[in-house]
N, C-alpha and C positions, 0 to 999 in steps of 0.2 A: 552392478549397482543400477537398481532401475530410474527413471526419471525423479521419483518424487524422494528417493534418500537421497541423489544428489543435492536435487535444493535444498531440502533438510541439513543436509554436511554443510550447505554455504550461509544456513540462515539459523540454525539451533539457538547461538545463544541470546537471539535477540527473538524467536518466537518461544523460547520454555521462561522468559523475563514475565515478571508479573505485570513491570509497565505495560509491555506488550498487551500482556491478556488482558486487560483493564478494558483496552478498548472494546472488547466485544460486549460489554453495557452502554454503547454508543452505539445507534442507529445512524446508517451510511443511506442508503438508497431501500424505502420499505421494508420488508422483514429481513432483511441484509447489514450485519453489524459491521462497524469498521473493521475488526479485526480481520472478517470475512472475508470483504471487501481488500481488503490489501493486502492477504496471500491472493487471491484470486490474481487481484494485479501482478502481484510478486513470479506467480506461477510463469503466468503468461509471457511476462518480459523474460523472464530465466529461459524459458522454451526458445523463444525466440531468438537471444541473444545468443543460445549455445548452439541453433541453427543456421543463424548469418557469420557465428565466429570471432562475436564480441566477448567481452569480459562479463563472463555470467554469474559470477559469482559478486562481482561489485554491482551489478544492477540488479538483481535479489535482494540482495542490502534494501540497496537505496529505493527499491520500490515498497518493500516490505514496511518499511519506516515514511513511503510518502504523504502518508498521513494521519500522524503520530501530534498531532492537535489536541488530545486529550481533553474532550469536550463534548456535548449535546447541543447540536446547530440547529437543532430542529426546537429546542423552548418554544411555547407559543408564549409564556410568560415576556412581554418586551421587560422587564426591569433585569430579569435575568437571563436573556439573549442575550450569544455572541452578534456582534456587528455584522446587519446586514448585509455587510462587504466579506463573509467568511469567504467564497470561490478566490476572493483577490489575499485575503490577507493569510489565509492556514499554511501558504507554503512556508511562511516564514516562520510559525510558529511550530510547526511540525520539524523545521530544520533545526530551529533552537531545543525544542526537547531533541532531537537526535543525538545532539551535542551533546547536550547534560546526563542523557542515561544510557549513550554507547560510545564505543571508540569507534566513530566513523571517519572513514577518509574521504579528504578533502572532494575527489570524484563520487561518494555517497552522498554527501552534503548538496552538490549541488544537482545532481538527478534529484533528491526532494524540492529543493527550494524554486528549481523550475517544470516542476512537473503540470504548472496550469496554463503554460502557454497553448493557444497562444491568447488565452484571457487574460492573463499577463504579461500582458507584450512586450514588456521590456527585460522580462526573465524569460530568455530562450535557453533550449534546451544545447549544452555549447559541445555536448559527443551522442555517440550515435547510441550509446549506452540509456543517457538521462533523452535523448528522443524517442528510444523502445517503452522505457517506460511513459513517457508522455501519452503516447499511441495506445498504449496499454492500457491506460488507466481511462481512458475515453471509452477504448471497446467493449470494458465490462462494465461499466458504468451506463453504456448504451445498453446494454446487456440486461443489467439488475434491473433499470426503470423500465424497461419492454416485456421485460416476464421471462422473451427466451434463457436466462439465466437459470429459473426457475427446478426446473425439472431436466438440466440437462446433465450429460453423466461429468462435466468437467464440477459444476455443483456438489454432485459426491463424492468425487474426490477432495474436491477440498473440504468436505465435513468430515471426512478418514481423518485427513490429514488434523483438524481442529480438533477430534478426537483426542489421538495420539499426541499433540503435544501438551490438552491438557490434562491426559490420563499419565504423564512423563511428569508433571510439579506436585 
């Protein structure tokens, strides 16, 4: 089983979910839709967690879902802007739709709700799981806003991969 059906086996039925796919009508970081954006992150913590020999399958989960907001942060409309405190407040809201539209456990829950530390200084990241994704979700996010994301081949993989699961609903 190569790397990208394993994530796949640990994250299907929360990325073939329509909530899921919803997001990719949400712009994350420039022509990068949240959906995008949070396999990207997903990808990356999975790699990494099944390399240092963490739980890669609960931090898949929990990164795939860390920003699960269901929203447009970018409105220039202010009547209908989220609060210009969205960095501080989506963990939480992202945590609460987890809740409502997956069975997540208790260690997914909180790899989301502290994934903006340390902007959230009072939600650290309390295993080494929810701090891969933490690290994660900085590096491609450094990534999306710099360009080097753009053209590079981890990018096409994950359009494979956004392909396939929404050529799978």
């Amino acid at each position: 089983m190569n790397s990208f059906e394993l994530f796949h086996d640990c994250v299907k039925d929360i990325s073939l979910s329509p909530v899921f796919q919803s997001m990719d009508k949400f712009v994350q970081h420039g022509d990068i839709s949240t959906m995008e954006h949070t396999i990207c992150v997903a990808y990356c913590a999975f790699n990494l967690a099944r390399k240092k020999g963490l739980d890669y399958r609960t931090t898949a989960r929990g990164a795939l879902l860390h920003d699960l907001y269901l929203y447009d942060w970018h409105i220039k409309d202010f009547k209908k802007r989220p609060p210009l405190t969205h960095g501080f407040t989506h963990p939480a809201k992202a945590a609460e739709n987890a809740k409502k539209y997956f069975n997540i456990s208790d260690a997914e829950y909180k790899i989301i709700r502290n994934h903006m530390w340390p902007l959230t200084i009072f939600h650290i990241p309390p295993t080494k799981e929810a701090l891969t994704v933490s690290l994660a979700d900085k590096h491609c996010a450094w990534r999306e806003t710099m360009g080097t994301y753009d053209n590079s081949p981890l990018r096409k993989e994950i359009k494979k991969y956004i392909s396939f699961i929404q050529s799978d609903n």
